[in-house]
N, C-alpha and C positions, 0 to 999 in steps of 0.2 A: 788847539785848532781841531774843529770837528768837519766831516765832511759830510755832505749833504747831495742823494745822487737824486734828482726829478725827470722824469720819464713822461711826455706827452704821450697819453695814451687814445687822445683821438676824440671828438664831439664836444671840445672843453675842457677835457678830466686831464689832472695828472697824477701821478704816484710819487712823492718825497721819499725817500729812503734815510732816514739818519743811520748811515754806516757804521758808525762805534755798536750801536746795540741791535739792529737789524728792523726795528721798528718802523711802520711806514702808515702812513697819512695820503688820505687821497684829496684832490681838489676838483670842483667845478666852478664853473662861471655861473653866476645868480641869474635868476631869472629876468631879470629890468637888465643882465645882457648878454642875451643870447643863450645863457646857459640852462642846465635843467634844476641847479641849487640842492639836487641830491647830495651837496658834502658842504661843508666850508669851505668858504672861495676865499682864494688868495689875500684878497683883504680882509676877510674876517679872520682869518689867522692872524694879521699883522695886530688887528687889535684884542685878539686873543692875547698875543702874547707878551702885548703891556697888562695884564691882567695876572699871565700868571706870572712874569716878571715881578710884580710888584708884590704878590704874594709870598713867592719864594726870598725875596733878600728881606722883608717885613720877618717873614720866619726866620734867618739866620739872624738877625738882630733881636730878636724877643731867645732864640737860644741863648745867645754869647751873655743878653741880659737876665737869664731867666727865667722867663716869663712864658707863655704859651701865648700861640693863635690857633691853635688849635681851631678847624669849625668856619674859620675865616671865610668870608665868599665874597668873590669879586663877581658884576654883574657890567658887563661892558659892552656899552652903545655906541655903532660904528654909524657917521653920518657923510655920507656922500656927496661930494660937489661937484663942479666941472662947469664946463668945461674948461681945460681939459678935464675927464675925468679921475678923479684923487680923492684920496680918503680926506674930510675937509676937519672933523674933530672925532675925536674920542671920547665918550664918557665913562668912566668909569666907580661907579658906586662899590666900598667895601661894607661890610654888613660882618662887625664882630659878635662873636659869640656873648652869651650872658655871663660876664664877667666886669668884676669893677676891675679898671686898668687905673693904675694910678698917673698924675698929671704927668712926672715923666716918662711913663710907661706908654702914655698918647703921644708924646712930641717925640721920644725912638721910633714908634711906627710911623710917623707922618716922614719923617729926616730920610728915612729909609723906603719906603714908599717915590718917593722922588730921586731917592739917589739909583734907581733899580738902571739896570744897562740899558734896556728898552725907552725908556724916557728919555732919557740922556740921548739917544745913537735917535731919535725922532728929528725931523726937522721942526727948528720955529715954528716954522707957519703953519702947522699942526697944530691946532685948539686942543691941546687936553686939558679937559674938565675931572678933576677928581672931588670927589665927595666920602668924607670919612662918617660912617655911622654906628657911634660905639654906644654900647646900651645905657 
């Protein structure tokens, strides 16, 4: 259990604090509302972090197999719907490093890629789109 302290700091902004390691993150509201989009805004984090979600448990699965991702980059497109307004899909593109992965060295990453917490804890009606592009 980790805790997490956010502090409205006033014109849209706020300040996260992830309390285990003292590290903090600011937010704004995007420009399309009302905000000035000076940081990542609360929904770009969400789809941030099916991103890095899916990076990091692809990495613990290419360890436990061996294998590296080293390089790996995820490229993640948030698209807006509404009314109400809600994140309506997610895209997210991986782009592996120049490396041959062998056929089951591609269906670990893809198994693992979906199994990532962030995917899973989405709701349904969340369109994620994922696209794997290995060299």
């Amino acid at each position: 259990m980790h805790t997490i302290k956010t502090i409205y700091q006033g014109d849209l902004r706020t300040q996260a604090t992830h309390m285990p390691s003292g590290q903090t993150i600011i937010t704004d509201a995007p420009p399309d509302n009302q905000g000035k989009g000076e940081a990542f805004s609360p929904t770009d984090l969400l789809a941030a972090s099916l991103g890095s979600c899916m990076l990091t448990i692809m990495g613990i699965a290419a360890r436990t197999h061996g294998f590296s991702i080293d390089g790996t980059r995820a490229e993640t497109t948030k698209i807006m719907t509404g009314p109400p307004r809600r994140v309506g899909e997610i895209i997210v593109d991986l782009y592996f490093p120049e490396f041959q992965y062998t056929e089951k060295q591609e269906k670990i990453i893809r198994n693992a890629a979906y199994a990532c917490p962030v995917f899973l804890s989405l709701n349904e009606s969340l369109h994620k789109t994922i696209h794997f592009h290995f060299p």
